[in-house]
Steps between C-alpha positions, in 0.01 A plus 500: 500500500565145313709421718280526817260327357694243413618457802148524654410214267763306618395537866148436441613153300690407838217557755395176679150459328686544147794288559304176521484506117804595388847615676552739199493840704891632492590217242868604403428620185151677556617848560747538276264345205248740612771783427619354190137498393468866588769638241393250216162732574591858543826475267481230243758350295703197482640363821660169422838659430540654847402181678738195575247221427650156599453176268177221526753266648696782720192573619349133589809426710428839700145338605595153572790646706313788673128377451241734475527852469201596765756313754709802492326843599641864386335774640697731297555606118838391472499166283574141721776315273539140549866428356535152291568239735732339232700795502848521710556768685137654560318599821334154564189730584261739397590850527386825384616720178486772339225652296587540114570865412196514326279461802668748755352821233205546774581521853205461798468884634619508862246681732629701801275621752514866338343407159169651402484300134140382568212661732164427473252749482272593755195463263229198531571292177926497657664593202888493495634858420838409436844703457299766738 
């Protein structure tokens, strides 16, 4: 459910009569923030030792090499890594990674056309009977 609606958000952010504003919808780090934000919420604790967090300076060469973050879109919850340009030997682009352990716990429930999870009842006020 967070996860459509994240990604609903993100749509609605790029629509035409949005966009004038701000290019922000599918910024590369919007859906995996809003994931990360999701476990610190439903299952607390300390993250900063399962993250790789680069350095002030690391970080400032990334944006004057790559510029802005909302120039690179990710529709997807895999994280967009933008190597060091200083570094030898790298990818001299962004590309996607992996998800710390930590955040794979909860998986997105994949519907098939058989699944009766959620029907709505057939009363006026529409309540959702679910697991019927």
């Amino acid at each position: 459910m967070m996860m459509s609606t994240a990604v609903a958000f993100e749509n609605w952010q790029s629509m035409p009569w949005f966009s004038w504003y701000t290019d922000s919808g599918f910024s590369g780090e919007d859906l995996v923030s809003d994931l990360f934000g999701f476990y610190k919420v439903n299952y607390p604790r300390v993250y900063w030792g399962g993250l790789k967090i680069a350095s002030k300076e690391s970080a400032l060469r990334r944006w004057d090499h790559y510029g802005p973050i909302s120039r690179y879109k990710n529709t997807g919850f895999l994280p967009l890594l933008f190597p060091d340009p200083i570094e030898k030997f790298t990818c001299p682009r962004p590309y996607k990674g992996q998800l710390p352990r930590f955040m794979k716990q909860v998986m997105p429930y994949k519907f098939t056309p058989n699944d009766d999870i959620v029907r709505r009842s057939n009363d006026k006020a529409g309540i959702i009977n679910a697991f019927q």
